[in-house]
N, C-alpha and C positions, 0 to 999 in steps of 0.2 A: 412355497419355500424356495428362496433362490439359490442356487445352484453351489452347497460347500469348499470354498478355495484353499486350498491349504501345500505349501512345498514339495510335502513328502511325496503328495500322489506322484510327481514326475519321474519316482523313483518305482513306483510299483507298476506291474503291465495291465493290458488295457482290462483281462477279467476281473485283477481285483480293484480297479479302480470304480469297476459298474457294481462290485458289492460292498466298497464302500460308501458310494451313492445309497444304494438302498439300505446300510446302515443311518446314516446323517437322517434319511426323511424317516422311518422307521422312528430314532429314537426318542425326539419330542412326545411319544405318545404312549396309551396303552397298547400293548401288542394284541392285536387278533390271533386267533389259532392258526390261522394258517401261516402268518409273519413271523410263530414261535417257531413253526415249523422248519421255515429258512431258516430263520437265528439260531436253529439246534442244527443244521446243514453244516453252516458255514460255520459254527465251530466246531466243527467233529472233522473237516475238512479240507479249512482255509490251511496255506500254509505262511502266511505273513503275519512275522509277529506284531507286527504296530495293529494289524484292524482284530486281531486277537487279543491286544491289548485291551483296543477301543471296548469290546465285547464284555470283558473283566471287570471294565470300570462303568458297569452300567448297572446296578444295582436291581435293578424292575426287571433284567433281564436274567438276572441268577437266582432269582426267587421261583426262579423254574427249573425244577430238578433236571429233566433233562439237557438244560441248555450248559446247565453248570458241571455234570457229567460227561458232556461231549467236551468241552473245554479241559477239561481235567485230562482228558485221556488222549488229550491231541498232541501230540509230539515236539511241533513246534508253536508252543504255547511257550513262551518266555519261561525259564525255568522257575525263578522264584516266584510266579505267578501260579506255577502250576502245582507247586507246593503248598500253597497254602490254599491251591481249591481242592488236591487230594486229603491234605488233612478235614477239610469240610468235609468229604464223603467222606474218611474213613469212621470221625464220628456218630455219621448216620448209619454205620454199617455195624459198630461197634454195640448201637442200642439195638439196634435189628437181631442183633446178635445175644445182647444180654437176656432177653424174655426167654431162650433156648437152654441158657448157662445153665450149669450145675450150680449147688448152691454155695461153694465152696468159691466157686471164681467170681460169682456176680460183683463181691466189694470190689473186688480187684479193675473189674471192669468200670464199673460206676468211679473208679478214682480217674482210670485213664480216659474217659470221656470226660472227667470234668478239668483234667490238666489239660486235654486235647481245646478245651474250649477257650480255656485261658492263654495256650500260646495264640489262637487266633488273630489276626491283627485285628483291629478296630473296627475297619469297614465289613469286614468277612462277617462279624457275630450279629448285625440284624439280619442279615440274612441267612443264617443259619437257623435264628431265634424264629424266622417267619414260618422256613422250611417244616421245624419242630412240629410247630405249632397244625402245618396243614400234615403231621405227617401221626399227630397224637390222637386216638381213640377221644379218652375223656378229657377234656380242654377246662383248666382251673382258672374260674373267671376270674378271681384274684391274683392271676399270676400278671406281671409287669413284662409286656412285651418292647424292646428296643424299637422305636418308630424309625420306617425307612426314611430314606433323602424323598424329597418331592420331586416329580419328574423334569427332564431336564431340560433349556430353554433349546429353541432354534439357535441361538450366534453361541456358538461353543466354540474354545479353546482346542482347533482339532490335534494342534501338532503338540499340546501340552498332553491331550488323552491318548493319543496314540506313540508319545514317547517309551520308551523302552526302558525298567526300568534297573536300577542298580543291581551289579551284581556282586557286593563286595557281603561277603559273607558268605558266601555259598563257597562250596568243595567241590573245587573245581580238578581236572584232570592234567598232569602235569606230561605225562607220557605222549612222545611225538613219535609216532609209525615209521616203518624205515622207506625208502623210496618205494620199493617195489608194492609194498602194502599199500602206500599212499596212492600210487599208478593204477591197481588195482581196483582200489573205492572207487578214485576219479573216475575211472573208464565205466561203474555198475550204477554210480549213487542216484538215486532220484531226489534227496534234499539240496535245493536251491542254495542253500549257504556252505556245505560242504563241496559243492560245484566250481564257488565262486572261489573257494577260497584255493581251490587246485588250479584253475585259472592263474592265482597269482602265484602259485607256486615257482621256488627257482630253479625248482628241475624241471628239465625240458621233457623231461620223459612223462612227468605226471602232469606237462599243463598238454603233451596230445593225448595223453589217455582222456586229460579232461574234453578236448575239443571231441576226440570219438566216440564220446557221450551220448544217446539217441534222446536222452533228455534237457539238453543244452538248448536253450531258449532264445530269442530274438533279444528278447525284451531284459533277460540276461548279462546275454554278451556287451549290449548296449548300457548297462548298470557298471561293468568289470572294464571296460576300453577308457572311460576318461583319466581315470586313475593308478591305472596300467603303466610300469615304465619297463619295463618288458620286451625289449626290439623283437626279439623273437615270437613274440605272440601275436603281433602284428602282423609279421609274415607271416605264420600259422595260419591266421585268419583270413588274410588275404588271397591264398592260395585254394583256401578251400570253397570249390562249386556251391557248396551249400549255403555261404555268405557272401559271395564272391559278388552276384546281379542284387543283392540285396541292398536298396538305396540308404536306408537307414545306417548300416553296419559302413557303407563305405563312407558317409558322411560324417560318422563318430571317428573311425579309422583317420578321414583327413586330417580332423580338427584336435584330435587328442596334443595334449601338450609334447608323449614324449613319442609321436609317431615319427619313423625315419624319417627325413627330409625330400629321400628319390621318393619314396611311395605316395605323401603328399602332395610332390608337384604333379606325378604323371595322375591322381584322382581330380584333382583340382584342375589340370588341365581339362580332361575329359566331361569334366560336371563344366569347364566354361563353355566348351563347343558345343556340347549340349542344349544350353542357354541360346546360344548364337543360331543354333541350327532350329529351337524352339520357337525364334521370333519369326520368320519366315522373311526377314529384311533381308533383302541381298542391293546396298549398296555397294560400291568396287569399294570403299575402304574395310568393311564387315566382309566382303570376298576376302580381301587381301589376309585376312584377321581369322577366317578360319582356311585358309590353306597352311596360314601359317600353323596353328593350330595338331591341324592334319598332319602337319611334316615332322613335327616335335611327338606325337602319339606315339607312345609306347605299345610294342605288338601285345604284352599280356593286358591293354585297356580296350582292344577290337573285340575283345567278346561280347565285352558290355557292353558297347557301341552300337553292335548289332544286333543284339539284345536288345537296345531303345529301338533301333530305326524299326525294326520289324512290328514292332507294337504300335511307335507313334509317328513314324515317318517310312512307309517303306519306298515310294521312291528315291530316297535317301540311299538304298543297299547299294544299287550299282554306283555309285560314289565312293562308298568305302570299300567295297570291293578295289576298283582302281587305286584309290591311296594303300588298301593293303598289298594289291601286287607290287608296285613300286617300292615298297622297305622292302619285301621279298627278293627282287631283282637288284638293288641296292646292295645288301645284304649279300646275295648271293657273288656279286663280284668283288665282293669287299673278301670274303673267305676262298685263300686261295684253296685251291683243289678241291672245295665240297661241292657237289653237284648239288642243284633244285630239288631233286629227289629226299636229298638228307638234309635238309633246309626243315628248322621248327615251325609250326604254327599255319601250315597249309590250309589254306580257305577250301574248306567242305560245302558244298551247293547245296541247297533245300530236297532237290532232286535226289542227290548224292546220300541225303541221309534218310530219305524218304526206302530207300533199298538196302542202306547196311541195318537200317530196324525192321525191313522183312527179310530182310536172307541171312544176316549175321551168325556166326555160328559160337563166336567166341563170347568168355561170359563180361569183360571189357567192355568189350564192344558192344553188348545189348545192355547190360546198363547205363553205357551215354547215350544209347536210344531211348532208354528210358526218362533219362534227363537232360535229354532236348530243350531248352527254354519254348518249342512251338508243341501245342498239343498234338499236334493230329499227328506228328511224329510218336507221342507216347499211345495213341491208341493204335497206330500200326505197328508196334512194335509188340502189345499185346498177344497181336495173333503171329508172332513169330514161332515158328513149328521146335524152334530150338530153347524157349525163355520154358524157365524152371523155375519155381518158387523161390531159389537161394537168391537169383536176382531182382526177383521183386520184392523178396524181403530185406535187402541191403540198400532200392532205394522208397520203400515206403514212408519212413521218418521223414523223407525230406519233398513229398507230393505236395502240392497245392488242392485247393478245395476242388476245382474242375477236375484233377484227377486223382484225387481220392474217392471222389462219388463215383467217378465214373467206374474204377477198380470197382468199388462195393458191387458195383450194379451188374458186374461181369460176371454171368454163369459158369462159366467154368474155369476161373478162379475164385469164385466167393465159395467152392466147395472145398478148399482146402483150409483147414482149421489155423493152423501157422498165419496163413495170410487174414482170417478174419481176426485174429485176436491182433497181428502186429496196424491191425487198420486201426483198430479202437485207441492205439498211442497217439492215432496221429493227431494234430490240437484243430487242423482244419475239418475234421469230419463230423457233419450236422450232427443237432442232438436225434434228430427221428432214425439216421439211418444206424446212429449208433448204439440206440436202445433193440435195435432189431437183431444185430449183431450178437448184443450181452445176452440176450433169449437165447439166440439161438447158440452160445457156448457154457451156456446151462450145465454145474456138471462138476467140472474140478476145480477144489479150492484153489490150486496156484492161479490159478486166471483172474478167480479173484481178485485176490491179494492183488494182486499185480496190479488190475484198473484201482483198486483202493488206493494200492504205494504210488503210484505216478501223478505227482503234483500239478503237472501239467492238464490232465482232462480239464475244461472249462465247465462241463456239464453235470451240476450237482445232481440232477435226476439219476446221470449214466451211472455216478457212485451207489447211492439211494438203491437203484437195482440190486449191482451187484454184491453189496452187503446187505440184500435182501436171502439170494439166492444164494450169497456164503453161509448165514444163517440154517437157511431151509438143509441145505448138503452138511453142515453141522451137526444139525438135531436127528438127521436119518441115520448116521454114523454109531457102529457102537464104541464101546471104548476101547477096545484096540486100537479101531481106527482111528478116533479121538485124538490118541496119544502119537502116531504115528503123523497126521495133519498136524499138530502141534511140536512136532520137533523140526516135520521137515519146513517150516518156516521157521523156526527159530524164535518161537514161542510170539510173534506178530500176528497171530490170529487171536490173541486175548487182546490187543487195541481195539482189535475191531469189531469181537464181539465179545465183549468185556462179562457183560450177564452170562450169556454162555457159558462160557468158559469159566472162569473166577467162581461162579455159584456149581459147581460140580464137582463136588468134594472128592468122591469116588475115582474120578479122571485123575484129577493132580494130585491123589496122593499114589496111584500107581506112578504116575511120570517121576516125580519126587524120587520114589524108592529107587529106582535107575543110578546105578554110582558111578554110571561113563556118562549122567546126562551134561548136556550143552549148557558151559556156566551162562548163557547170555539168556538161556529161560530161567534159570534160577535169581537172575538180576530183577528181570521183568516180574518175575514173581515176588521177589524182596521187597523192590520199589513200588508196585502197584498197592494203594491203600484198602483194594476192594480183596483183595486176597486174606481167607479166613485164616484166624489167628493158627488152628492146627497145621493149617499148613507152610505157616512161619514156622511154627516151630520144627517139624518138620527142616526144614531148612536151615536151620540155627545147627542142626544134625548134622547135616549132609556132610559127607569127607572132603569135596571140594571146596568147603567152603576156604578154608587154612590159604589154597592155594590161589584166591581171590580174593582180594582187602575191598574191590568196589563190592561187592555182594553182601561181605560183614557193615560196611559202610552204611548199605541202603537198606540193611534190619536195624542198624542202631538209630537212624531216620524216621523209620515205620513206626509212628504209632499204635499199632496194633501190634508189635511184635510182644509176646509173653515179657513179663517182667523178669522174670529167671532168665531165659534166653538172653535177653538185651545185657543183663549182669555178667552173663559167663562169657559172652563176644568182648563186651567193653575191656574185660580183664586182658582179652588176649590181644590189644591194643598194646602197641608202646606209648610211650609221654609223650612222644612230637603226634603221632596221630589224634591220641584223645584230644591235645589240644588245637587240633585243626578243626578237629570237629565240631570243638567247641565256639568256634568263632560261626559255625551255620544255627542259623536263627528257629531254624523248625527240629535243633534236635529236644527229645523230649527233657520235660523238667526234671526228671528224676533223676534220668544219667548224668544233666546236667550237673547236680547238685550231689553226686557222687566225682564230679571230677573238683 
């Protein structure tokens, strides 16, 4: 099969462009168990919605309950996609549920499973029908099953199936955060699109919270700069070490449409000497051409100068060495009265820094030892009698693969816990040394949670574990504890162990009873279609509700909410709400048909 072309990928980074390679060869065919096994990964997982999309529209692939339950429950799953794959579960959940019923509510139930079947869209109900069918005891050979699509060719329309699709209909959130809330998100958030979009923000103060992000991506930044008009984000960016050697970010940084004009010549300058100094030609007119060069370099472009020659030219340093004393000496007579001493940007020797990373005392100074562009200044600085965990946790986020393995493999720092869990963030650290890691911080769910929330891991195994070992620390728990791991996340351990949790009746109807509980689990509990009808109702109850219209919102949504319940909310609607809601395509027909 030859290799899938399609725009978008140039938009997505390099891990999800290799799962959606293995999506494109994957889907021509019958799945193996083991290929459902990925396809149930990387939808429980992925956090892009175009190849979450692609996933959605693959018919052969939803006819497997778990694949279509990991999709459902994944967050950034396109919303109205994700709606009508929760309405699919909650059907199934609602018949699971009817053979329990008293006999008094089964009509009740058997009407709203067969409304539920009816809003479905068109594509949704054979596979629903097929679900049924693998999911029914005794199988009535007269019954008329809907025939799936036939499986689908190689040359496919990839940027039609991974298109994103309308949201006009959906009730959507009108309410905008005030700065400091916004600063806040930005500086904590691990979703990519809530990222980007502080990035653009026009407050200064919420696009650094967003850049002091530890999940702020390459592949990102590089998505947010072409369409950036922002002068200030430029400089934000430019300034900071962390993108600063990074060739990519300064190549987007030159070329962006509304990049300053000083920052673009003095990049473009240094990317040309580069070039010149790359070719190894020294005729006297190419002499002439990078002296000139040289004389025009801006002092904040010699780090990264030096920075190349060391890697790919270094008899080149004493060269730049001399053209950096010369602006210095320049400089220096040019500003009356400042002495050399108080003169910026002093040229520090390899020597020089090879001894402020073993004797440094201050915490400054042994973090730029730490972030030396040369290694073997970071492994000496390791054994500095003075480095403390705070500073190796401030610059772990921004290690390269050489010294991220090399930290793992450091005895006595891989015994402090803080340091092995902030290793597991980082996106260079192998998948072997980081399943060793997850072993070894076996234990409390926040750790969890945490490697699950961070979009960033590349390694669907490393998740795989740790929502193994959430699971396992889960089931040992009693319900106290249950309800105390479920608040203090803020009810995000029902995404990720959705059976767990949602099938234990007992847990969530103490949490429920709670009348100071956290409305953001009461939402999660509204909206989720696998949550038992008692415990909607439940909720329908709750004294917060009054004080929260998304929560009333997302039971009059829920198909499974009680019929009674859904009547007495809708009532406590005004006119403009009922009819917003009316314009969302998944609310139920019955409310529908009382408005």
């Amino acid at each position: 099969m030859a290799e899938p072309e399609a725009p978008f990928l140039l938009t997505l980074p390099d891990s999800d462009r290799l799962h959606f390679r293995n999506l494109a060869l994957i889907r021509p065919q019958v799945p193996t168990e083991r290929q459902l096994e990925l396809i149930e990964n990387l939808a429980r997982n992925l956090s892009s919605p175009r190849l979450l999309t692609l996933i959605s529209r693959t018919p052969h692939w939803l006819v497997h309950a778990p694949v279509l339950h990991a999709l459902a429950g994944n967050e950034s799953t396109p919303e109205s996609i994700r709606r009508d794959l929760e309405m699919a579960v909650s059907l199934f959940d609602l018949m699971r549920e009817m053979e329990r019923a008293p006999d008094h509510e089964k009509d009740e139930r058997a009407d709203a499973v067969k409304a539920i079947y009816q809003d479905l869209p068109g594509e949704l109900k054979p596979i629903v029908k097929q679900l049924a069918k693998q999911l029914a005891r005794p199988v009535n050979s007269t019954g008329s099953t809907m025939e799936m699509p036939p499986l689908p060719t190689e040359n496919a329309d990839w940027e039609a199936l991974t298109a994103l699709p309308s949201t006009r209909g959906s009730v959507g959130e009108t309410y905008r955060a005030s700065k400091k809330d916004r600063a806040a998100t930005a500086e904590a958030t691990l979703v990519q699109e809530d990222l980007q979009q502080a990035l653009m923000d026009e407050e200064a103060e919420v696009r650094a919270a967003a850049l002091r992000n530890p999940a702020l991506s390459e592949e990102l930044l590089l998505t947010c700069i072409p369409g950036c008009a922002t002068v200030d984000l430029f400089e934000d960016i430019y300034v900071e070490a962390r993108w600063y050697f990074k060739e990519s970010i300064r190549e987007a940084l030159a070329g962006a449409p509304y990049c300053p004009e000083a920052m673009g010549k003095k990049i473009s300058g240094t990317r040309h000497l580069v070039q010149l100094l790359e070719r190894g030609e020294r005729t006297r007119r190419q002499l002439h051409r990078i002296v000139s060069l040289f004389t025009q370099l801006e002092e904040s472009e010699y780090q990264y100068l030096t920075f190349w020659a060391k890697r790919q030219a270094p008899s080149m340093l004493r060269v730049i060495k001399i053209f950096f004393d010369r602006l210095q000496r320049r400089r220096t007579n040019q500003a009356s009265g400042l002495s050399p001493a108080q003169s910026e940007g002093r040229w520090v020797s390899l020597e020089e820094r090879f001894f402020m990373a073993n004797q440094a005392t201050q915490p400054d100074q042994i973090i730029a030892a730490l972030r030396d562009p040369d290694p073997q200044v970071f492994k000496v600085a390791l054994e500095n009698p003075g480095l403390t965990p705070r500073e190796l946790l401030a610059v772990i986020p921004h290690l390269d693969a050489i010294r991220v393995e090399r930290l793992a493999a450091n005895r006595m720092w891989n015994a402090y816990p803080s340091i092995r869990e902030a290793l597991l963030h980082n996106v260079h650290l192998s998948e072997e040394t980081a399943l060793d890691l997850v072993r070894s911080l076996a234990g409390p769910p926040r750790v969890m949670l945490e490697l699950l929330r961070d979009q960033r891991i590349p390694h669907l195994s490393v998740k795989k574990l740790a929502q193994d070992l959430l699971r396992q620390a889960y089931e040992e728990m009693s319900i106290p504890q249950r309800i105390v791991a479920l608040r203090a996340s803020g009810g995000e351990l029902m995404r990720h162990l959705p059976l767990e949790t949602l099938k234990d009746e007992d847990t969530l109807r103490m949490l429920v009873a709670d009348r100071q509980l956290d409305p953001t689990i009461l939402l999660r509990l509204a909206r989720n279609k696998q949550t038992p009808r008692n415990i909607l109702e439940l909720i329908a109850s709750h004294p917060a509700l009054m004080a929260h219209p998304a929560v009333m919102t997302e039971l009059l949504l829920n198909p499974k909410t009680p019929r009674e319940a859904s009547t007495r909310i809708w009532g406590l609607l005004s006119e403009s709400e009922q009819k917003q809601l009316q314009r969302s395509p998944h609310l139920p027909t019955s409310l529908r048909a009382m408005g």
